[in-house]
Backbone as CSV, one residue per row, in Angstrom:
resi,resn,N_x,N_y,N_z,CA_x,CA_y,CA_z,C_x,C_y,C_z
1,UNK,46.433,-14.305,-22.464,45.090,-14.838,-22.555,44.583,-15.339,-21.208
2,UNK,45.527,-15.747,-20.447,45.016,-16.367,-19.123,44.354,-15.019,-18.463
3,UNK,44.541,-13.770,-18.254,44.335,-12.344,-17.382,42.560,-12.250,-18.010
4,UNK,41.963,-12.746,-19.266,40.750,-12.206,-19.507,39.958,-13.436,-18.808
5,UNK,40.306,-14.424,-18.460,39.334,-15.459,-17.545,38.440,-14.598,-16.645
6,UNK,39.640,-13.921,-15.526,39.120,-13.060,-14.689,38.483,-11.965,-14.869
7,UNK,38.466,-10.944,-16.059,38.172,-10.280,-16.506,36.096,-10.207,-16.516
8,UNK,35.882,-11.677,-16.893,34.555,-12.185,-17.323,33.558,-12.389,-16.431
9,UNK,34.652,-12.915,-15.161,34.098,-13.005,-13.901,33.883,-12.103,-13.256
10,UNK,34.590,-10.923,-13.080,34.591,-9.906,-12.474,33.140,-9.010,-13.256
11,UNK,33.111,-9.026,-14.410,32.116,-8.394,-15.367,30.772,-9.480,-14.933
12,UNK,30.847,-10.255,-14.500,29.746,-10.998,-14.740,29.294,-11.002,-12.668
13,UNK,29.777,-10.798,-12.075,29.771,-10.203,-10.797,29.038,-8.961,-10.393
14,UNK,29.544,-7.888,-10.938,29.646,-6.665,-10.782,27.991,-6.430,-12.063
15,UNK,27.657,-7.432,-12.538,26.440,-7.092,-13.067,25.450,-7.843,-12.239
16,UNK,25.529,-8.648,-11.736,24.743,-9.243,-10.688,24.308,-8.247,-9.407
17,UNK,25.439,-7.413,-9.240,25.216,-6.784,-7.975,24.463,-5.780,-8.796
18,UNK,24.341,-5.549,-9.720,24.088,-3.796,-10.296,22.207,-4.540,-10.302
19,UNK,22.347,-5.792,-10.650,20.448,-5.896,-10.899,20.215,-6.197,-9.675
20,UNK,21.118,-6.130,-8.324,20.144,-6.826,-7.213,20.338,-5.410,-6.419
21,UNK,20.954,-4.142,-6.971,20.901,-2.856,-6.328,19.514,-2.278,-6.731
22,UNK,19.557,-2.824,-8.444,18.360,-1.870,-8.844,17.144,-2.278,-8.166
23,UNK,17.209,-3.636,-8.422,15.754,-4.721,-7.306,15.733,-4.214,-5.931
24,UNK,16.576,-3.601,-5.182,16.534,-3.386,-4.095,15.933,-1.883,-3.663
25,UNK,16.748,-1.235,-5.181,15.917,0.599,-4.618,14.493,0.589,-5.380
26,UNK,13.779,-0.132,-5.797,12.956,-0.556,-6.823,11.804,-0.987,-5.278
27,UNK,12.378,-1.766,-4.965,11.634,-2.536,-3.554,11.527,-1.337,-2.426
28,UNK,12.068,-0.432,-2.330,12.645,0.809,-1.066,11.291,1.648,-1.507
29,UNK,11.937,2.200,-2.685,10.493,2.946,-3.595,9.343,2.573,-2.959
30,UNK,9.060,1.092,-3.011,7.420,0.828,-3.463,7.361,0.783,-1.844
31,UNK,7.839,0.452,-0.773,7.614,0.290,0.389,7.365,1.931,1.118
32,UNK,8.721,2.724,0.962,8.328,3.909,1.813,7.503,5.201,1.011
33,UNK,7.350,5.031,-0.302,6.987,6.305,-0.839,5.480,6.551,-0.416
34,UNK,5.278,7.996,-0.661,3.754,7.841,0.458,2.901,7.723,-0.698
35,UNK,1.876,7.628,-0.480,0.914,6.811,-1.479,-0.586,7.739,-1.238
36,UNK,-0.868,9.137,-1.836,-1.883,9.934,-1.588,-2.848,9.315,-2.652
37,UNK,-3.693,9.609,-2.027,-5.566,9.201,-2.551,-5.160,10.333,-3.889
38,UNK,-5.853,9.779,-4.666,-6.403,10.466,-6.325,-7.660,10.914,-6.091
39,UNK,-8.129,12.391,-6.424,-9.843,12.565,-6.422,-10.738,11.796,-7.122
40,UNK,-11.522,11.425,-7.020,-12.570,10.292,-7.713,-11.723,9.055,-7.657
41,UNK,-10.672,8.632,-6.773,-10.246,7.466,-6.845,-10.581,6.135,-5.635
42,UNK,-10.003,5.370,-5.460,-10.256,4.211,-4.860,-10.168,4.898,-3.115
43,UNK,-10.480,4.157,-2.216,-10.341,4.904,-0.435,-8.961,4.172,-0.452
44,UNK,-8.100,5.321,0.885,-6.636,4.409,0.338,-7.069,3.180,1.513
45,UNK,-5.749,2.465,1.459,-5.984,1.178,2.186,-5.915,1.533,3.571
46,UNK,-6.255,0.771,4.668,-6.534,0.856,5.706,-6.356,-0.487,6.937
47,UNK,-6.242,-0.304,8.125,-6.088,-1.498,8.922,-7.358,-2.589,8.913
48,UNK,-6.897,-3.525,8.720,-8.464,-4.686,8.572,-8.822,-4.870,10.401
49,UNK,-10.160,-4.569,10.362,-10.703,-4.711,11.431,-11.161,-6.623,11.711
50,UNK,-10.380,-6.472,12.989,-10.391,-7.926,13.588,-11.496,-8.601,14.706
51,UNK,-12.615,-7.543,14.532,-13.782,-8.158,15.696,-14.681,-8.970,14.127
52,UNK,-15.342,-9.658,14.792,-17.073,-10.712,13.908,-17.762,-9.263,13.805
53,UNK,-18.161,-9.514,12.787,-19.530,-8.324,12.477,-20.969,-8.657,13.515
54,UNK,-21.432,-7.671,13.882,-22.503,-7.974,14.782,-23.455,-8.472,14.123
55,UNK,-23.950,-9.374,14.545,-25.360,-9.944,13.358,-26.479,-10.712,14.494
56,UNK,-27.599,-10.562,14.142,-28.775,-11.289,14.641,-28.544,-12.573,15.388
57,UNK,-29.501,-12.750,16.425,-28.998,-13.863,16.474,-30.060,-15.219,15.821
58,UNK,-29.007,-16.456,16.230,-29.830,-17.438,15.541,-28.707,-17.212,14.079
59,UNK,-28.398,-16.116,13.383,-28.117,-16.345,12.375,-26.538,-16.649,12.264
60,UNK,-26.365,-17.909,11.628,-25.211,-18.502,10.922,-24.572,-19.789,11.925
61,UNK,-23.864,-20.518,11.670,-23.383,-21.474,12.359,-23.727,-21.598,14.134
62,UNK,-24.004,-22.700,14.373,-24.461,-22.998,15.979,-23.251,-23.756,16.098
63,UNK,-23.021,-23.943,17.789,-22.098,-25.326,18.153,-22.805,-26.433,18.815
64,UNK,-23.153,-26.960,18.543,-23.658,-27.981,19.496,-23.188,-29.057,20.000
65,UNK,-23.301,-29.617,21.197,-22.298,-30.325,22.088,-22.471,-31.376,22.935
């Protein structure tokens, strides 16, 4: 009876690793698979542009000093 202690542990181990393999090729998937546009679907994603939009002036927040 003492040999199945280890038995439980080892089973209870070896299932830990099996859900943090699946979480891991699960995570691989969603990162490298390529991701093609659908017709009539959404534009795919793209780099966010980092300049201020050009706008009038006078319009929106002043600094004054």
């Amino acid at each position: 009876m003492a040999g199945d202690d280890g038995s439980g542990a080892t089973r209870e181990l070896l299932l830990v690793l099996a859900v943090a393999g699946a979480g891991l090729a699960l995570a691989m998937v969603a990162a490298f698979a390529p991701w093609h546009p659908v017709p009539g679907g959404t534009a795919p994603a793209g780099l966010v542009g980092l300049h201020a939009p050009s706008s009038p002036a006078g319009a929106g927040p002043t600094a004054t000093g």
